[in-house]
ZAMARGU-4260 file (C-alpha; in steps of 0.2 Angstrom, whole numbers, plus 5000, padded with zeros to 4 digits):
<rodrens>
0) 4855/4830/5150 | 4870/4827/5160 | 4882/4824/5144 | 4875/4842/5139 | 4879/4850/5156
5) 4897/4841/5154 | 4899/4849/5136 | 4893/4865/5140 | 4906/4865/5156 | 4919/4862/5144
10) 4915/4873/5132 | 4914/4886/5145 | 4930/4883/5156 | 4939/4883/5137 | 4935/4902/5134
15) 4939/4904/5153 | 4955/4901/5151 | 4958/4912/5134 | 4948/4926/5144 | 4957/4925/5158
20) 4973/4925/5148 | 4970/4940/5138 | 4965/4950/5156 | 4982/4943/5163 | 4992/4952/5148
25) 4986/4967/5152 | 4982/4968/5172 | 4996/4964/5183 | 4988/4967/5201 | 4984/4949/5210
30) 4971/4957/5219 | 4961/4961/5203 | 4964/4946/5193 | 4960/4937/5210 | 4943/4944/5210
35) 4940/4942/5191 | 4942/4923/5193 | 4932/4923/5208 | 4918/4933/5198 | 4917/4924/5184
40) 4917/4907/5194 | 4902/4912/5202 | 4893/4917/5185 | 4900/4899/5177 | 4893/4889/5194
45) 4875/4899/5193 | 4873/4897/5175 | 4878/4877/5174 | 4867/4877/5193 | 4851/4885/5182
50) 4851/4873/5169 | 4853/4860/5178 | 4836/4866/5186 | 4829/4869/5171 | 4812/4861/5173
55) 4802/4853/5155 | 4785/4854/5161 | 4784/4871/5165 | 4797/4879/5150 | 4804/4897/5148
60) 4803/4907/5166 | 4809/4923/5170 | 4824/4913/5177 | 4829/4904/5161 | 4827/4920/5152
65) 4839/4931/5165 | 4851/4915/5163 | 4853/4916/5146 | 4855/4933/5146 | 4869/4933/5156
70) 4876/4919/5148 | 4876/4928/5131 | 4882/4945/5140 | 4897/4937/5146 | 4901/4924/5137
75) 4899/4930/5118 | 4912/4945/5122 | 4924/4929/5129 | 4921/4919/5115 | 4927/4933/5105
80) 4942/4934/5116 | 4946/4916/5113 | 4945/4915/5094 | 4958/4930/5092 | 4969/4920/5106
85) 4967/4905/5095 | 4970/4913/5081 | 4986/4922/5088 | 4992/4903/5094 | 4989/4895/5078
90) 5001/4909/5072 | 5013/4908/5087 | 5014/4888/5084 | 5018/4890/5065 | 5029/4902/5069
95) 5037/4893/5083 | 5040/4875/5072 | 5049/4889/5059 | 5060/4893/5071 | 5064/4874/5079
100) 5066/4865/5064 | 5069/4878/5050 | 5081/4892/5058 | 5086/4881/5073 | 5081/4893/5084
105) 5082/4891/5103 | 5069/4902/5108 | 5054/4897/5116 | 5044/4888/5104 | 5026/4897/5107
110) 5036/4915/5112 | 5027/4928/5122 | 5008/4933/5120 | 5007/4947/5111 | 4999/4963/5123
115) 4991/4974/5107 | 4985/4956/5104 | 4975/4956/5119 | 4971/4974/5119 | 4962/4973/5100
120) 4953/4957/5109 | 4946/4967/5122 | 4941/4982/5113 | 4934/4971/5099 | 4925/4961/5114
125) 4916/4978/5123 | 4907/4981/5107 | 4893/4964/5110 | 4892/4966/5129 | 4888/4985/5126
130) 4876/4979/5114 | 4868/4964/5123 | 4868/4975/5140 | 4858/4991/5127 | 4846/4976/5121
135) 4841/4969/5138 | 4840/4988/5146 | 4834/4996/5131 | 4831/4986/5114 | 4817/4975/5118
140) 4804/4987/5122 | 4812/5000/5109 | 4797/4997/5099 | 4795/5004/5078 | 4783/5008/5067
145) 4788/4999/5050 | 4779/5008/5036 | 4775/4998/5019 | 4769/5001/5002 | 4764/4988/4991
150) 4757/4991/4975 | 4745/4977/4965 | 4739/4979/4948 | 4726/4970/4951 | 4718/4975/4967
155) 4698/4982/4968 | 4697/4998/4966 | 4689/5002/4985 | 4706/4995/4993 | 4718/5007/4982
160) 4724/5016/5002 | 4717/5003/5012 | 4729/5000/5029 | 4733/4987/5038 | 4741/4986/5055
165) 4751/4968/5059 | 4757/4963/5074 | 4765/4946/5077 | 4774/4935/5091 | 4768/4945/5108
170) 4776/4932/5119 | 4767/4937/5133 | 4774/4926/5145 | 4791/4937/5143 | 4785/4954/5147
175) 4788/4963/5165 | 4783/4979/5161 | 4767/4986/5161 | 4771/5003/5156 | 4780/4998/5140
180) 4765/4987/5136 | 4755/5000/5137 | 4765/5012/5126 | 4766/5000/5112 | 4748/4998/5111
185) 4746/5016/5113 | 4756/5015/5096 | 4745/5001/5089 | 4731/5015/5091 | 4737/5029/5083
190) 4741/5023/5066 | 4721/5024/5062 | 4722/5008/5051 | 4707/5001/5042 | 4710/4983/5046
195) 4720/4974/5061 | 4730/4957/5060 | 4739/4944/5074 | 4752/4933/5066 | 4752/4920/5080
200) 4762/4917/5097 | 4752/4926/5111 | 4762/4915/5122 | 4777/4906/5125 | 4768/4890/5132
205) 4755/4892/5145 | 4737/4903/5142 | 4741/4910/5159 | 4755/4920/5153 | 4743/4929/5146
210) 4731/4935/5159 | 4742/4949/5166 | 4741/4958/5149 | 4723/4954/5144 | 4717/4973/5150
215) 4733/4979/5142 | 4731/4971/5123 | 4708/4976/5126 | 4715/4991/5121 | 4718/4989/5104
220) 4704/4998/5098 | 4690/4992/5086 | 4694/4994/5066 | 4684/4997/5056 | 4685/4981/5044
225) 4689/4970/5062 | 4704/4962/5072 | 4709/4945/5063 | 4723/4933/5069 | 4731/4917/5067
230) 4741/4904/5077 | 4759/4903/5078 | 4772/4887/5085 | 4770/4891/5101 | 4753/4894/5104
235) 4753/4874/5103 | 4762/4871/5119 | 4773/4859/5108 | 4789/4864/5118 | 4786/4856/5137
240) 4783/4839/5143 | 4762/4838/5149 | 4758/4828/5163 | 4743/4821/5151 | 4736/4823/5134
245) 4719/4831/5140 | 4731/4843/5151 | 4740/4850/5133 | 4723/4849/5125 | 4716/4862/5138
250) 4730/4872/5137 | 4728/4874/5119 | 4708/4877/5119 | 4711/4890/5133 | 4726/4899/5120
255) 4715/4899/5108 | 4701/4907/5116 | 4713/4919/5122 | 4712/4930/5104 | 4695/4931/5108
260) 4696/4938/5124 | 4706/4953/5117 | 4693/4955/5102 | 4701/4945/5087 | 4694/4933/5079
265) 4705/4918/5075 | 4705/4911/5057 | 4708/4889/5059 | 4711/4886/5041 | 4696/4897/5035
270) 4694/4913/5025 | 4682/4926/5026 | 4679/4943/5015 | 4683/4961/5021 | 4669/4972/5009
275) 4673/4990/5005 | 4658/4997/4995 | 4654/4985/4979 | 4674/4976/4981 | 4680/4963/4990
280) 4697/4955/4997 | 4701/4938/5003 | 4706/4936/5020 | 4714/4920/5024 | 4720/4913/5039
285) 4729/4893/5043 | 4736/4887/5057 | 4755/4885/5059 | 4765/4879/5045 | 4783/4878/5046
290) 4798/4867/5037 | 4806/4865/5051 | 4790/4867/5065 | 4771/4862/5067 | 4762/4858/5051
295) 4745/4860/5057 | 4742/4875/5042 | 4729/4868/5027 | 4728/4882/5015 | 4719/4870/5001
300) 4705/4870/5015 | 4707/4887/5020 | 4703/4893/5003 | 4693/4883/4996 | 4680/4893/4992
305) 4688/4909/4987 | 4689/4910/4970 | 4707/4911/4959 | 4703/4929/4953 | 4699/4934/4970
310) 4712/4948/4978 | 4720/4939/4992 | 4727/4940/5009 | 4736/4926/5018 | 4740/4924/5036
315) 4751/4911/5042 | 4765/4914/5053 | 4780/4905/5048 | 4787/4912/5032 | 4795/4895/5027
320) 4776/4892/5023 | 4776/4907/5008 | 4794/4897/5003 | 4788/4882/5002 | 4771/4882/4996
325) 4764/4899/4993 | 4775/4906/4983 | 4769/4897/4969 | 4754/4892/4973 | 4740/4890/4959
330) 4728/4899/4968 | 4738/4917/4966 | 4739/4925/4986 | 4745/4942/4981 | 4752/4946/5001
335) 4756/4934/5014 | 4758/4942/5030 | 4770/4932/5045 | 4781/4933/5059 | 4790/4922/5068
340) 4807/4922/5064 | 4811/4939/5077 | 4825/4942/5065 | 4834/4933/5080 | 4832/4947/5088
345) 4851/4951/5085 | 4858/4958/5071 | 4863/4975/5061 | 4850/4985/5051 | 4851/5000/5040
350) 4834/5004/5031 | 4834/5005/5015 | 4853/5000/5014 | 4859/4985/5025 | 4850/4972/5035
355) 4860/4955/5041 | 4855/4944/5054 | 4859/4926/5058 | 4841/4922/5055 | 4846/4924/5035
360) 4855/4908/5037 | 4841/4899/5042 | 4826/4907/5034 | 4825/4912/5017 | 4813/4928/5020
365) 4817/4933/5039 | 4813/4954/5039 | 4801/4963/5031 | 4795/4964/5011 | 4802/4951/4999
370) 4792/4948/4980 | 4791/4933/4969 | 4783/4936/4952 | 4772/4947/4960 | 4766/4941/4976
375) 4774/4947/4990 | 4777/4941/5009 | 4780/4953/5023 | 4788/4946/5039 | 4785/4956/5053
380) 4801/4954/5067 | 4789/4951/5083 | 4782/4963/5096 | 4790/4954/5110 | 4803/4942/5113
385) 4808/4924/5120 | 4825/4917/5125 | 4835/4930/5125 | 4828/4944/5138 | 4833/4960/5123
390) 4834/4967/5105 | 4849/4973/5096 | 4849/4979/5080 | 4833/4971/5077 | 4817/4979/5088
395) 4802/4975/5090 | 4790/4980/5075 | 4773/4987/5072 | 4769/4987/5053 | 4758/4994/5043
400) 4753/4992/5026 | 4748/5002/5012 | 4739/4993/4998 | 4740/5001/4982 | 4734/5000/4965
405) 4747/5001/4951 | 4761/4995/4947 | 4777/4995/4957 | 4790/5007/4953 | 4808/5001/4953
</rodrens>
């Protein structure tokens, strides 16, 4: 912990001292670059001072979450600031040794910093803190309804228009406003779906988180083919340290009682069928599997008895699963729904055109609808969010999902 608090300092006081560079060029009143070092002192001191706080047993606060946001708010702009000034004294160094030992030069060796240098670094440097300040303010309850349309040759005949709603990665331990909340179940409501599905994480740790928002999520109204849902990482309480193993294991019975409690019925590696007239679909459900997370997801068990000619309809939360073992799967599961990813909640997106996120480094399927010889997974990017306090460029999703029969058009 401490070598981490040291590295972190470090790291820190380096793009300081770039920042505070590139404000030098350009401001030249000692009162003002006095109180920009006094400024960013304190926000260096209260950052290091809240990690160090940081406590395991309990995991993200409201705290944690405020401190990263302000470490991201001012410290991504910075580290902008720093790689340009880098960059310039890589230059400045080459062009310097030219100078020494090639030209014989006696001009300084480094030369002057450059001031349209420091003013591209700045202006380059307002366009992230803008951003990160819109995503805490604005972005992370800026909620979308993301509309699909898949088609399937094969699906029964009774399901050719039959909607379904997905939410996924609530986070509930994150929210702090009620009104929002409330909007965005408004929302949930009006798009009349037929069917109603939770892809996991109704918390960040603890059950509690979730008791301020139970009224609030009671009124996602009843559909008329019922309210499904899985488990995701973090409804596992994988992430803090337990004072027992009983402690974690109540924890976890009381998360997942906590779907019922808002009227879902939580799939543990099981299926059941959703009946329209004389047709049938698959609905499947595991627990959590992820390459890189919990593999507590069995989808031989889970689907066990549903025959390989049955249309099917996967739940799992962590798209790696689809990548890794769905895919291809012998058993055919014509749509995987999941979540989890957030889509970093950061990242540029054009629909229909442009979509990039960090998350695309990590995750081979990170946003919305992607096909392998016919079978498709869609992964919704979260209806709350953890860590980082906001959204940018990627907000907070409500799908819903068309099933057609027919073939797509390309």
């Amino acid at each position: 912990m401490i070598f981490r608090i040291l590295f972190l300092l470090v790291f820190l006081l380096i793009i300081e001292v770039y920042a505070f560079q590139a404000f030098k060029t350009l401001v030249k009143l000692k009162w003002i670059l006095v109180t920009y070092q006094v400024i960013s002192a304190v926000i260096l001191l209260f950052i290091l001072y809240s990690f160090t706080r940081f406590d395991s047993s309990v995991g993200q606060t409201k705290q944690t979450m405020f401190t990263m946001g302000l470490l991201l708010v001012v410290y991504v702009p910075k580290l902008i600031l720093t790689l340009l000034l880098l960059g310039e004294d890589i230059f400045r160094m080459g062009a310097g040794a030219v100078n020494y030992f090639i030209a014989s030069n006696d001009q300084d060796f480094l030369g002057s910093r450059r001031r349209f240098i420091s003013q591209i670094g700045l202006g380059l440097a307002a366009i992230p803190f803008a951003s990160l300040i819109y995503g805490i303010t604005v972005g992370r309850y800026n909620y979308k309804v993301i509309k699909q349309r898949i088609f399937f040759p094969d699906l029964p005949d009774a399901f050719d228009g039959f909607t379904i709603t997905q939410i996924s990665d609530v986070h509930s331990g994150s929210f702090d406003n009620a009104e929002k909340i409330n909007y965005a179940i408004d929302l949930v409501n009006e798009q009349n779906s037929d069917l109603i599905l939770f892809t996991g994480d109704i918390v960040n740790t603890h059950a509690k988180e979730m008791n301020p928002w139970i009224d609030a999520f009671n009124r996602i109204k009843k559909h008329q083919y019922g309210k499904y849902s899985v488990l995701g990482n973090h409804d596992y309480g994988e992430y803090v340290t337990w004072p027992t193993k009983e402690a974690k294991e109540e924890n976890f019975e009381a998360i997942k009682s906590l779907y019922g409690q808002i009227g879902f019925k939580l799939l543990l590696n099981e299926h059941t069928y959703i009946e329209k007239g004389n047709d049938k679909i698959a609905l499947i459900g595991v627990e959590n599997w992820g390459h890189n997370f919990k593999k507590a997801g069995d989808i031989e068990k889970a689907s066990q008895a549903v025959a390989q000619d049955d249309f099917k309809v996967l739940m799992s939360h962590d798209p790696s699963h689809w990548d890794y073992e769905i895919k291809n799967h012998h058993k055919n599961f014509h749509l995987t729904l999941a979540g989890h990813t957030h889509g970093m909640q950061f990242g540029i997106e054009i629909p229909g055109y442009f979509k990039w996120s960090l998350a695309q480094y990590v995750y081979a399927q990170w946003a919305g609808l992607y096909e392998n010889l016919g079978r498709y997974v869609y992964v919704n990017r979260g209806f709350g969010y953890h860590a980082y306090p906001g959204r940018v460029g990627i907000m907070p999703e409500i799908t819903v999902i068309e099933l057609k029969k027919g073939k797509n058009v390309a």
